[in-house]
TORZA-810215 format. One record per residue (C-alpha): x negated, y negated, z negated; residue in three letters. Coordinates in steps of 0.05 Angstrom, whole numbers. Layout:
BEGIN
+--------+--------+--------+------+
!     xx !     yy !     zz ! type !
+--------+--------+--------+------+
!      X !      Y !      Z !  ALA !
...
+--------+--------+--------+------+
//
This chain:
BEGIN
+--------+--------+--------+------+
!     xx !     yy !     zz ! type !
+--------+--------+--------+------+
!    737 !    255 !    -88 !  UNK !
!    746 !    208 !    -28 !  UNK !
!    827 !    197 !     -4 !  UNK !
!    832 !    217 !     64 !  UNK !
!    868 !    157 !     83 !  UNK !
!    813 !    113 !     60 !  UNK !
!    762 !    155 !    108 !  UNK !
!    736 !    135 !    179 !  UNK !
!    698 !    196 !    187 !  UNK !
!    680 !    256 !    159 !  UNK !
!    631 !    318 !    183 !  UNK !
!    637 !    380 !    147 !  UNK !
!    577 !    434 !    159 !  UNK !
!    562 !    402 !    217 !  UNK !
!    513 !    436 !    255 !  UNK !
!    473 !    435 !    320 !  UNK !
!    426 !    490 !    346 !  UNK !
!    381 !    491 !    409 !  UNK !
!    352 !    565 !    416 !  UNK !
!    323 !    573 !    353 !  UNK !
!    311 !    499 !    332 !  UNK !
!    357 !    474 !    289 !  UNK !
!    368 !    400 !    303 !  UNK !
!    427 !    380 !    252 !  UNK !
!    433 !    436 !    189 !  UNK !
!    505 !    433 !    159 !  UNK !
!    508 !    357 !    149 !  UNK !
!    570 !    341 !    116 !  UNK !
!    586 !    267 !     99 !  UNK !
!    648 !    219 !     96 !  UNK !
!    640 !    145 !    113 !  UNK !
!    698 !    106 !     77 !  UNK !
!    740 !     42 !    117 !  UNK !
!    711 !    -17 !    115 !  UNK !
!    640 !     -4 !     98 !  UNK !
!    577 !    -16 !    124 !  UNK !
!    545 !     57 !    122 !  UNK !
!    465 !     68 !    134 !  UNK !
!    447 !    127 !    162 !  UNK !
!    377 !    135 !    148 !  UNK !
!    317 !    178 !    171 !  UNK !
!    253 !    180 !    199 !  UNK !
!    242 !    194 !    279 !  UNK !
!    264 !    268 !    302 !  UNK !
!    310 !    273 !    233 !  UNK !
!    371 !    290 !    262 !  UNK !
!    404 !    226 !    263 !  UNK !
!    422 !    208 !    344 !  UNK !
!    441 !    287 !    343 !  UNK !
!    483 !    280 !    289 !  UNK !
!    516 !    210 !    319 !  UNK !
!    528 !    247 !    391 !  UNK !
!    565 !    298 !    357 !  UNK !
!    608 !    254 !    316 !  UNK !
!    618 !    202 !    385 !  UNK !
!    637 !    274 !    423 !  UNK !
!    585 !    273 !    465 !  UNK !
!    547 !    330 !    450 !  UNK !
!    583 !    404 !    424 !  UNK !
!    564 !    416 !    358 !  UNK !
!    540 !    503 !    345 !  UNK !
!    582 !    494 !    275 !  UNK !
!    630 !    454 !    237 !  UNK !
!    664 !    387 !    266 !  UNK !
!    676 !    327 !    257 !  UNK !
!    732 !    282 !    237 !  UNK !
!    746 !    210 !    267 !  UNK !
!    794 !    163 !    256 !  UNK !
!    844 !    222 !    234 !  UNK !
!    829 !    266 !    291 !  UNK !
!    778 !    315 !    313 !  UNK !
!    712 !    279 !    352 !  UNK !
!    719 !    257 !    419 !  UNK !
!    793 !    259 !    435 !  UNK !
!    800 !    205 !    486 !  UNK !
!    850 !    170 !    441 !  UNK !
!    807 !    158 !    385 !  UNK !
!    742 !    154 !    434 !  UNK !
!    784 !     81 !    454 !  UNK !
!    782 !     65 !    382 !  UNK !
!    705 !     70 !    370 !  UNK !
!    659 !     26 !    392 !  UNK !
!    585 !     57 !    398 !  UNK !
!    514 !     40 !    422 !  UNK !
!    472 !    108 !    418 !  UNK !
!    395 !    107 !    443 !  UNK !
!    389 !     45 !    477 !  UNK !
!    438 !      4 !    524 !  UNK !
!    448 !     29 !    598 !  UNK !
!    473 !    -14 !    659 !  UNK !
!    464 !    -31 !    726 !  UNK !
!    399 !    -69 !    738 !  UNK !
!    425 !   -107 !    782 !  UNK !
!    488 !   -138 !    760 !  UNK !
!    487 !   -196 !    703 !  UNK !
!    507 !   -186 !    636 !  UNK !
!    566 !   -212 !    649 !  UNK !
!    591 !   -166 !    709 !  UNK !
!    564 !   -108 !    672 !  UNK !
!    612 !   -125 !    623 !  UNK !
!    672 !   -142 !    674 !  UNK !
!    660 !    -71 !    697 !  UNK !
!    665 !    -36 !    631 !  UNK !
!    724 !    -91 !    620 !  UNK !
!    751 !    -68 !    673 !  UNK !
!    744 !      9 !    667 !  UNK !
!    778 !     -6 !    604 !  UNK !
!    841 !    -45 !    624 !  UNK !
!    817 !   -113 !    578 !  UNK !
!    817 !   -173 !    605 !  UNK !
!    761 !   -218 !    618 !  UNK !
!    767 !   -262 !    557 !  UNK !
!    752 !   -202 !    525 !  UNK !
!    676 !   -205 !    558 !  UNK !
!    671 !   -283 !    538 !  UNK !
!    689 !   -256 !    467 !  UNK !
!    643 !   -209 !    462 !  UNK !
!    579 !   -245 !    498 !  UNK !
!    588 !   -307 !    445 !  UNK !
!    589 !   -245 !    387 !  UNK !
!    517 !   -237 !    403 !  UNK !
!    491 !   -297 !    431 !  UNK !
!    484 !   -278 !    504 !  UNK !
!    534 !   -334 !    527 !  UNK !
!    482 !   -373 !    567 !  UNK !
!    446 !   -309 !    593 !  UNK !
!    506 !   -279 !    615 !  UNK !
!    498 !   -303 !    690 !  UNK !
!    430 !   -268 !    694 !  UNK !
!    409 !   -204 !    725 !  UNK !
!    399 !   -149 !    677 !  UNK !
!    333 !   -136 !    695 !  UNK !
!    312 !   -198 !    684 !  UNK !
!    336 !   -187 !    605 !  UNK !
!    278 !   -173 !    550 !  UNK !
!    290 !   -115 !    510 !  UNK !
!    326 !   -151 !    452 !  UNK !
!    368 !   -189 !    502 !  UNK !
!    387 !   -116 !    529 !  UNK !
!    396 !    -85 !    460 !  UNK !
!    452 !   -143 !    444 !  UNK !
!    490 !   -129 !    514 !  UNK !
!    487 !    -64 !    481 !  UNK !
!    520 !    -86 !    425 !  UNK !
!    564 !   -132 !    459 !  UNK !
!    595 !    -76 !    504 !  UNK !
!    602 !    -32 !    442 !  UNK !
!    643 !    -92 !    413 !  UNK !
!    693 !    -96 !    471 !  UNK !
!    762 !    -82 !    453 !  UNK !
!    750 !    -97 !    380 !  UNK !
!    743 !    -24 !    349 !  UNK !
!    765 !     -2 !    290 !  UNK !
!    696 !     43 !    280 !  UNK !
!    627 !     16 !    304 !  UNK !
!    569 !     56 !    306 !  UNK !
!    501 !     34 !    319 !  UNK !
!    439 !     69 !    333 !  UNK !
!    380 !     13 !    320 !  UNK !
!    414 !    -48 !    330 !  UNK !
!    356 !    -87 !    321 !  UNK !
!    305 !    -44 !    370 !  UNK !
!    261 !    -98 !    407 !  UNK !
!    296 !   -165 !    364 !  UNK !
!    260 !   -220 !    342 !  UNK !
!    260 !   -248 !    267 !  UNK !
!    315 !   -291 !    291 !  UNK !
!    353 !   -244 !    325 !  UNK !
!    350 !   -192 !    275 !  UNK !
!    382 !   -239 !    223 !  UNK !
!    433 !   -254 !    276 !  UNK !
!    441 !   -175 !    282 !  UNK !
!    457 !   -175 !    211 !  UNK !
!    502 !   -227 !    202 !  UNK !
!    547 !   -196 !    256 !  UNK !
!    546 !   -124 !    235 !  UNK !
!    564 !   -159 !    153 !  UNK !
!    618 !   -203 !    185 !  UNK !
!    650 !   -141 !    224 !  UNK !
!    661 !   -109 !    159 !  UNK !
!    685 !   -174 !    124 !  UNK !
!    745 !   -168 !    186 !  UNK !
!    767 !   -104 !    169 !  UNK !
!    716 !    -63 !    215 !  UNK !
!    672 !      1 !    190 !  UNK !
!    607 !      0 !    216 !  UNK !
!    567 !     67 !    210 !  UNK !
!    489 !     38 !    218 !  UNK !
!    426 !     79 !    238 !  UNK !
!    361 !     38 !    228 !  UNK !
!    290 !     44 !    213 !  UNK !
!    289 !    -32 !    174 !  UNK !
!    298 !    -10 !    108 !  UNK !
!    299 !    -75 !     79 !  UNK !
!    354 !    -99 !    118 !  UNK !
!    400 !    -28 !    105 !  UNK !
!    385 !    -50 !     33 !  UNK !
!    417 !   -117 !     44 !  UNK !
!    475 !   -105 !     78 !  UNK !
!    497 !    -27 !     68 !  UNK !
!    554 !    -13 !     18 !  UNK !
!    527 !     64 !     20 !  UNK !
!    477 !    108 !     56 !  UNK !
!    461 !    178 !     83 !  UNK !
!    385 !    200 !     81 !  UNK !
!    377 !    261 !    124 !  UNK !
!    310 !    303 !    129 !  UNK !
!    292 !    359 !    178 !  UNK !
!    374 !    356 !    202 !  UNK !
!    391 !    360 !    126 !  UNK !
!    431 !    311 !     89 !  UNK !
!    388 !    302 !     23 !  UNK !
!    429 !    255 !     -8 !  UNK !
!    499 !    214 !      6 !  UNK !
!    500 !    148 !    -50 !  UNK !
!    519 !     75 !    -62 !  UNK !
!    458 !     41 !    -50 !  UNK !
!    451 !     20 !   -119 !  UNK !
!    458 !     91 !   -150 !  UNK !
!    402 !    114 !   -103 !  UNK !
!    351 !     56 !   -120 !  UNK !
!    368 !     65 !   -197 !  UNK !
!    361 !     19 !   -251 !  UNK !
!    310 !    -34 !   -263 !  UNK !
!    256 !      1 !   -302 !  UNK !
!    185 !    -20 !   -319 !  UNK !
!    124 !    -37 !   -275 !  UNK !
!     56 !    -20 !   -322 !  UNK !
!    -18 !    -34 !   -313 !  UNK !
!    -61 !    -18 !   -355 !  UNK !
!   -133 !     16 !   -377 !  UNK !
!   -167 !     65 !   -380 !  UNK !
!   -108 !     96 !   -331 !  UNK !
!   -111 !    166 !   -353 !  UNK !
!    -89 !    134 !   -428 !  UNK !
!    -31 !     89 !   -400 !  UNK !
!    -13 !    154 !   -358 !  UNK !
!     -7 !    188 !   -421 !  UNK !
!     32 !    146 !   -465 !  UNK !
!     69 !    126 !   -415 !  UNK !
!     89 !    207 !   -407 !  UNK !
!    103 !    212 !   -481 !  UNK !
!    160 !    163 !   -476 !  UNK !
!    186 !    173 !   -409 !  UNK !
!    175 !    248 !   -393 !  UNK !
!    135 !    284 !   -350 !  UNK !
!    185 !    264 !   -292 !  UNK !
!    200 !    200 !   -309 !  UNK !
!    125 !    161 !   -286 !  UNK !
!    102 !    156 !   -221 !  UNK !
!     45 !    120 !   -186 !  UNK !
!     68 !     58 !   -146 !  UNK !
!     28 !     56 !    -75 !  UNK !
!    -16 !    -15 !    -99 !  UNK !
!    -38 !     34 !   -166 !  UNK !
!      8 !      9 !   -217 !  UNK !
!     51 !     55 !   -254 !  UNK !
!    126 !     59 !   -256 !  UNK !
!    161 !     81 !   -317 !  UNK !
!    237 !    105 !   -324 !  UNK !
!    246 !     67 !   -381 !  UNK !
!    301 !     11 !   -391 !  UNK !
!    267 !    -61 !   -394 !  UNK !
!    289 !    -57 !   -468 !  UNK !
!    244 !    -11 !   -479 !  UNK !
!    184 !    -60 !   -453 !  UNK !
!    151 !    -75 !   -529 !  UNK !
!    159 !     -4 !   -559 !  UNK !
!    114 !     11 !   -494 !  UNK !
!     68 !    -37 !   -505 !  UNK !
!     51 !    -27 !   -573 !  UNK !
!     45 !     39 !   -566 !  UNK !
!     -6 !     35 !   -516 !  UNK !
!    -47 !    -20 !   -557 !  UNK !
!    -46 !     31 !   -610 !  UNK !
!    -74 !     82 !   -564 !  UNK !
!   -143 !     33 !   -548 !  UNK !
!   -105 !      7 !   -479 !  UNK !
!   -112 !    -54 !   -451 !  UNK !
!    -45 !    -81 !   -428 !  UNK !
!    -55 !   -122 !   -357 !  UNK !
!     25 !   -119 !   -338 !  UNK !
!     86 !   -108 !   -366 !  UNK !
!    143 !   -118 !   -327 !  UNK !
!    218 !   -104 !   -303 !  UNK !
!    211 !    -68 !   -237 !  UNK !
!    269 !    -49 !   -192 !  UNK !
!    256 !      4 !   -138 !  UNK !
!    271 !    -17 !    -62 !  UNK !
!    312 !     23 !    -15 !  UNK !
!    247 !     30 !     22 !  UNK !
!    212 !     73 !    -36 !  UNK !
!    266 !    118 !    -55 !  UNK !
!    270 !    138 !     16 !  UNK !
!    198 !    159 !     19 !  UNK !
!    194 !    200 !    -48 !  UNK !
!    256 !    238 !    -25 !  UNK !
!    225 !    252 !     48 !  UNK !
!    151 !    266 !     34 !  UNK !
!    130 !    336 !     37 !  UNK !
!    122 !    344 !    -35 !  UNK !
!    195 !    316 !    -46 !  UNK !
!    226 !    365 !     -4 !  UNK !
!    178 !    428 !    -30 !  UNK !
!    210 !    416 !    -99 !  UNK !
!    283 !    396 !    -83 !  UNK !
!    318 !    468 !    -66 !  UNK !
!    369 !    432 !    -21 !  UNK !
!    329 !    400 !     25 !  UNK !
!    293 !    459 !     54 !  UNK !
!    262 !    438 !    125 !  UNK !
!    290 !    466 !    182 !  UNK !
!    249 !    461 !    265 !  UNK !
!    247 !    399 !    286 !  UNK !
!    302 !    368 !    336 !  UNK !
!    283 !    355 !    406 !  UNK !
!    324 !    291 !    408 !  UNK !
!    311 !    242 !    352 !  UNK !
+--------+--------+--------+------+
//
């Protein structure tokens, strides 16, 4: 049970309808202070949706949201929130830096404020430039940047990394780990599965507006179990099955086997399938990524035979 002192934000049943589509289906999820939090799902999940209703930008049909203490989008805690939701927007004509200035100024900061933030994400030298001169991953860290000024307590970021170079992206992700190593929570929405592995304390996976599962990334990944190949395959399937279970093997997507079974458990496996006429081409500790477990729990087959994640009409907005 989380202490709600130690909580940022919670939803509880929240819920958005348009007509009869159901965008976001009674998502209910706490993110905890100081974390990095991935919110994960694949285009038209429910995520922005779900992020609008939590920034107070869009009504939600049921339930509500919780932020910073207070019910979403109360202009006191909208001051505390920093937020970059589909994509930066400024004036095309204006640098980076006067965009900034404006928003600065809008805001009541001062100006060292802007300088702070522009160094942040690397857009110090650029700064003087029009914004329409700016690449799209130059535009996505102004994003960021004005999202950053007046150092909020909550950050949330909708594809950080949209339209970034290698480079940039590892920039992206030293910032967004060094915000929580200053006391910052960071609620993250991202496609890059490798890099919400890397740098997200826990994570959300929501389906068809359905939260299917709220976990530390570690629980959700699992143990390290074992990687098998062998022939003929329908033998190593089957001893594989005796020892494991009839859930616990699955097909890996280059053909090899996985096997719930601790790496202890490594020679009893492979004698067993010697004694069965198999021959043994891999044995091996295997750790699932972050990518993988996301795609077993959102295929079409996942969701058909997990009772909580029934699919609801798609969203119009992703």
């Amino acid at each position: 049970m989380d202490n709600d002192d130690a909580l940022v934000l919670r939803t509880e049943g929240l819920t958005k309808r348009y007509g009869d589509r159901v965008a976001v289906d009674g998502v209910s999820m706490t993110v905890r202070r100081g974390e990095v939090y991935g919110f994960l799902g694949h285009n038209g999940a429910g995520k922005t949706t779900t992020l609008r209703m939590m920034l107070g930008l869009v009504r939600p049909t049921a339930g509500g949201a919780t932020v910073l203490g207070h019910p979403a989008g109360r202009p006191d805690t909208t001051a505390r929130v920093g937020a970059l939701v589909e994509g930066p927007g400024f004036y095309p004509y204006l640098s980076g830096r006067d965009n900034l200035r404006s928003l600065a100024h809008y805001r009541h900061l001062p100006r060292t404020e802007v300088e702070r933030v522009l160094s942040l994400v690397d857009l110090t030298a650029r700064g003087d430039d029009a914004y329409k001169g700016y690449s799209l991953g130059m535009k996505q860290r102004l994003g960021v940047a004005a999202a950053l000024l007046g150092d909020p307590e909550l950050v949330i970021l909708d594809e950080p990394t949209n339209g970034l170079d290698p480079a940039g992206m590892a920039d992206m992700r030293e910032l967004v780990v060094s915000l929580a190593r200053d006391g910052r929570t960071v609620l993250l929405s991202s496609h890059l599965l490798t890099e919400v592995q890397e740098i997200c304390d826990r994570v959300g996976v929501i389906d068809h507006g359905r939260l299917l599962r709220e976990a530390a990334v570690t629980d959700l990944r699992g143990g390290i179990t074992v990687r098998l190949r062998a022939t003929p395959h329908d033998t190593a399937l089957a001893v594989a099955t005796r020892l494991a279970g009839p859930g616990g093997v699955r097909t890996l997507p280059d053909g090899a086997l996985g096997v719930d079974l601790p790496a202890s458990a490594a020679p009893d496996l492979t004698r067993a399938l010697v004694t069965a006429g198999a021959d043994v081409h891999e044995v091996a500790p295997s750790e699932r990524t972050l990518e993988e477990v996301f795609f077993e729990m959102t295929t079409p087959g996942a969701r058909a035979t997990r009772p909580e994640s029934t699919t609801s009409p798609k969203e119009p907005v992703s």
